[in-house]
C-alpha positions as a LaTeX table, in Angstrom:
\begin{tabular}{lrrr}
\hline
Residue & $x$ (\AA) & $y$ (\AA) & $z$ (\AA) \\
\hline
Unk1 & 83.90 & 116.09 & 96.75 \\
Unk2 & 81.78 & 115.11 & 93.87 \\
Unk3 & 77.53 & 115.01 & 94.35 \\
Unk4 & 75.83 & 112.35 & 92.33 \\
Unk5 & 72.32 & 111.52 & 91.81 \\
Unk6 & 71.71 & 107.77 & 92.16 \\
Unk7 & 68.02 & 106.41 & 92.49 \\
Unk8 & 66.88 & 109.29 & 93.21 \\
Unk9 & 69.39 & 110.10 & 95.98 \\
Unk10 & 72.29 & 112.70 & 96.07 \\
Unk11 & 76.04 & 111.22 & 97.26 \\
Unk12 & 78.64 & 112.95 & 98.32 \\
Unk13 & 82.22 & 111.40 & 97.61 \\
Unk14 & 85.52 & 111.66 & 97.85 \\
Unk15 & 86.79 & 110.60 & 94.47 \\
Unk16 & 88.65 & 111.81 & 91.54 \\
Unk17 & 87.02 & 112.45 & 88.74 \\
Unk18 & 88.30 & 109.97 & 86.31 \\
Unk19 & 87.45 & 107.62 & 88.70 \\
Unk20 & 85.34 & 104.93 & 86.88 \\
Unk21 & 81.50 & 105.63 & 88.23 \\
Unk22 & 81.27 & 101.29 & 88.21 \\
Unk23 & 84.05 & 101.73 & 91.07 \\
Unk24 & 82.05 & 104.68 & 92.50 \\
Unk25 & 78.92 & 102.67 & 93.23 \\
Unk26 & 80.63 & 99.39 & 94.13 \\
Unk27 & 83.50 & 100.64 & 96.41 \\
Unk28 & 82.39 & 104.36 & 97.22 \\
Unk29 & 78.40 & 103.74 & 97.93 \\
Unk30 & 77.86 & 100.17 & 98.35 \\
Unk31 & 75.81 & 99.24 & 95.52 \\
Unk32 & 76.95 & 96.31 & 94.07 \\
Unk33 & 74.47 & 94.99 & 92.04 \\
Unk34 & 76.25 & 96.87 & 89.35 \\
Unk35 & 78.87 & 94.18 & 87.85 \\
Unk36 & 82.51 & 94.63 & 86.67 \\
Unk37 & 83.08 & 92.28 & 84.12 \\
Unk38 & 85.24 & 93.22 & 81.08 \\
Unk39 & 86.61 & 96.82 & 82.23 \\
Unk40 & 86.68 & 98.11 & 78.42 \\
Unk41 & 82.91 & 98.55 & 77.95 \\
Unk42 & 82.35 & 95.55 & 76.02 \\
Unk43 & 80.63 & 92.88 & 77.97 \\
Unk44 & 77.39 & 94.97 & 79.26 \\
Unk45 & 77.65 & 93.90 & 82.87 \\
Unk46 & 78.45 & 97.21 & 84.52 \\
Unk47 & 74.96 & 98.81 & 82.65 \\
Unk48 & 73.33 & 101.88 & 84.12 \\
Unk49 & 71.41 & 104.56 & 83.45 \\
Unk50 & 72.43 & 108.09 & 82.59 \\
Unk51 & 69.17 & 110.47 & 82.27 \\
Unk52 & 67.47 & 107.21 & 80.95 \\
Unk53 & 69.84 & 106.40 & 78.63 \\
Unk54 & 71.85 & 102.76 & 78.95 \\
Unk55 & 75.80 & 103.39 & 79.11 \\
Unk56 & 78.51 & 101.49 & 80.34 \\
Unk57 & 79.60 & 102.74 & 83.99 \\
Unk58 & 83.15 & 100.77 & 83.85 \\
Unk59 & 84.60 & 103.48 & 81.31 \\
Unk60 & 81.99 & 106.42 & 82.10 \\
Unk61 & 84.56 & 109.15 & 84.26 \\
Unk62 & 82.06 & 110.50 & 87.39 \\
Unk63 & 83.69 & 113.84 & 85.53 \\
Unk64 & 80.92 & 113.18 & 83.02 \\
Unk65 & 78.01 & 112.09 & 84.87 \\
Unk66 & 77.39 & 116.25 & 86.11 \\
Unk67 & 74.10 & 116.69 & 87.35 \\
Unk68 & 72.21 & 113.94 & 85.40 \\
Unk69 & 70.67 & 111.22 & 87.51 \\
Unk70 & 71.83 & 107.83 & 87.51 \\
Unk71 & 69.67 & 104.59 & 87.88 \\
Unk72 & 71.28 & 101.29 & 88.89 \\
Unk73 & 69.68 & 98.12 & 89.25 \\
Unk74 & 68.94 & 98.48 & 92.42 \\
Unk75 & 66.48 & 101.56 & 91.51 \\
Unk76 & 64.96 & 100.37 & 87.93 \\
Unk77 & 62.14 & 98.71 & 89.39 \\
Unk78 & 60.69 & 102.34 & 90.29 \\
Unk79 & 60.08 & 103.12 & 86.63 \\
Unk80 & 56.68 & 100.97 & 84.99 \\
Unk81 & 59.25 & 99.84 & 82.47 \\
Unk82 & 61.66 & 98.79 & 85.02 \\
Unk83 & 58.98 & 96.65 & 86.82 \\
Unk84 & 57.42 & 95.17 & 83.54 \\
Unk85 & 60.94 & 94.42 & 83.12 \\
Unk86 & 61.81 & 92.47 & 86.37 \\
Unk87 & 58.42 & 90.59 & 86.32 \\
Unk88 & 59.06 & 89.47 & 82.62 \\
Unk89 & 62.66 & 87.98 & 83.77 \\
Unk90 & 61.08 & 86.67 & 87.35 \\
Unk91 & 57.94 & 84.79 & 85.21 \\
Unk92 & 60.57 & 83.41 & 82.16 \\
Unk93 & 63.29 & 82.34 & 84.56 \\
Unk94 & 65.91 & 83.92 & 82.40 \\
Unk95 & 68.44 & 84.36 & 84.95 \\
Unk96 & 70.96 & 81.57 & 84.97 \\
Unk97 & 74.38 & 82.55 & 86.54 \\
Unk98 & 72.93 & 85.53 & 86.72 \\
Unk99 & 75.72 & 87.75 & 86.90 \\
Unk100 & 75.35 & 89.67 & 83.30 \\
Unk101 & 72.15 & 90.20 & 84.22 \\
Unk102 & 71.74 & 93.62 & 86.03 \\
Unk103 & 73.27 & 94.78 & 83.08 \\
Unk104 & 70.90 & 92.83 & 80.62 \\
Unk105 & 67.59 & 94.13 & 82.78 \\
Unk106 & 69.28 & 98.08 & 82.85 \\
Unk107 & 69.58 & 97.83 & 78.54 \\
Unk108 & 66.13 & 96.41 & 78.56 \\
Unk109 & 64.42 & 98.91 & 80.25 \\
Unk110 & 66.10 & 101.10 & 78.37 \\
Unk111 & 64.52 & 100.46 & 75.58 \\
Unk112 & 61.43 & 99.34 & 76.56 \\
Unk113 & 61.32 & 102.87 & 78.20 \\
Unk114 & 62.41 & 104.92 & 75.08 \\
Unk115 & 60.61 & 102.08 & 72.55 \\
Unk116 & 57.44 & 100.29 & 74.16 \\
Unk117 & 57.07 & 98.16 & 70.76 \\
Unk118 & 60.21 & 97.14 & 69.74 \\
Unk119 & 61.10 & 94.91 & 66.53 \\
Unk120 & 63.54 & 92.01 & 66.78 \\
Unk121 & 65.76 & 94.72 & 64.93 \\
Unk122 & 65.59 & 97.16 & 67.75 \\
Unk123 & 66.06 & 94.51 & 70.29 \\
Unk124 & 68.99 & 93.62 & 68.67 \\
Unk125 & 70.55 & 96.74 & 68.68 \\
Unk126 & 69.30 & 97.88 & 72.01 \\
Unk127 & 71.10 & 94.52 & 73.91 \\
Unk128 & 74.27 & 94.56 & 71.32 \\
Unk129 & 77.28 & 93.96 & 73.52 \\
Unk130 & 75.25 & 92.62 & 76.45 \\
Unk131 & 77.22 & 89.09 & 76.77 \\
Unk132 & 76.06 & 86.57 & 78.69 \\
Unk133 & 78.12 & 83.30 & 78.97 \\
Unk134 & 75.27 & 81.19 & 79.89 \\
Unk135 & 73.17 & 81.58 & 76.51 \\
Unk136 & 70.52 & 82.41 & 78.02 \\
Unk137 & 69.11 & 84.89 & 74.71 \\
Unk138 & 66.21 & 83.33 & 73.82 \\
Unk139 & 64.56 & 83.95 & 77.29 \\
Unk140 & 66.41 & 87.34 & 77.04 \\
Unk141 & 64.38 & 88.27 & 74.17 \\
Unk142 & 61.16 & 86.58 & 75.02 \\
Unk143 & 61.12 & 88.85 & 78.27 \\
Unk144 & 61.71 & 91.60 & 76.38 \\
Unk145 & 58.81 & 90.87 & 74.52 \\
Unk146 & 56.52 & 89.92 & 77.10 \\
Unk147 & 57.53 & 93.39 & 78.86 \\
Unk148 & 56.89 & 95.20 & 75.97 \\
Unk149 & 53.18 & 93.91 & 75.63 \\
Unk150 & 52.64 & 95.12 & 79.20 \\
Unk151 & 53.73 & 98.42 & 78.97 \\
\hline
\end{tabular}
């Protein structure tokens, strides 16, 4: 059995522990806002939070996780950035598809959290490998700003 912190909650499982933690909170706990897309960390979808910090939960081994505390998209809108965040994407309609976007909201809030004035540059490198097939990163961006403003 493996105890996890997720939004603020502890979980017991039954799972090995280089089971994938995106499997974990789809199949295990029944959060799926969290997305598989890619499997090899490169598309963004499966995005959570590790102590704060955006990683990719499709590669991240529940071995590794330990006693930090892990936010998924279903808990980001308890932080102030996390809310900023949602309200900038609700007001901008940036969701099209939508499914890359848990993971584009979770590396926003990231850095809106850790940077509450960030330059195109850090934007940039903060949403790096966050793909979305719909093109949507213009309105990506101008959320990000807008949240930013607010914080």
């Amino acid at each position: 059995m493996v105890s996890l912190n997720i939004n603020g909650a502890t979980h017991s499982v039954d799972a090995p522990g280089d089971m994938p933690l995106l499997l974990v909170l789809r199949d295990l706990i029944g959060l799926t806002g969290t997305k598989f897309g890619c499997g090899i960390a490169q598309c963004g979808a499966c995005t959570v939070h590790l102590d704060g910090a955006a990683v990719r939960s499709c590669v991240l081994p529940i071995a590794a996780v330990g006693d930090k505390r892990v936010t998924t998209i279903e808990g980001v809108g308890t932080t102030p950035a996390g809310r900023k965040i949602q309200r900038a994407w609700y007001d901008l309609d940036v969701v099209q598809c939508g499914y890359c976007q848990s993971g584009q909201v979770m590396a926003a809030e990231a850095l809106i959290a850790s940077n509450p004035n960030p330059s195109d540059d850090d934007i940039n490198a903060a949403m790096t490998g966050n793909i979305c097939r719909c093109g949507t990163y213009n309105r990506i961006r101008a959320a990000i700003k807008r949240a930013a403003g607010e914080v």
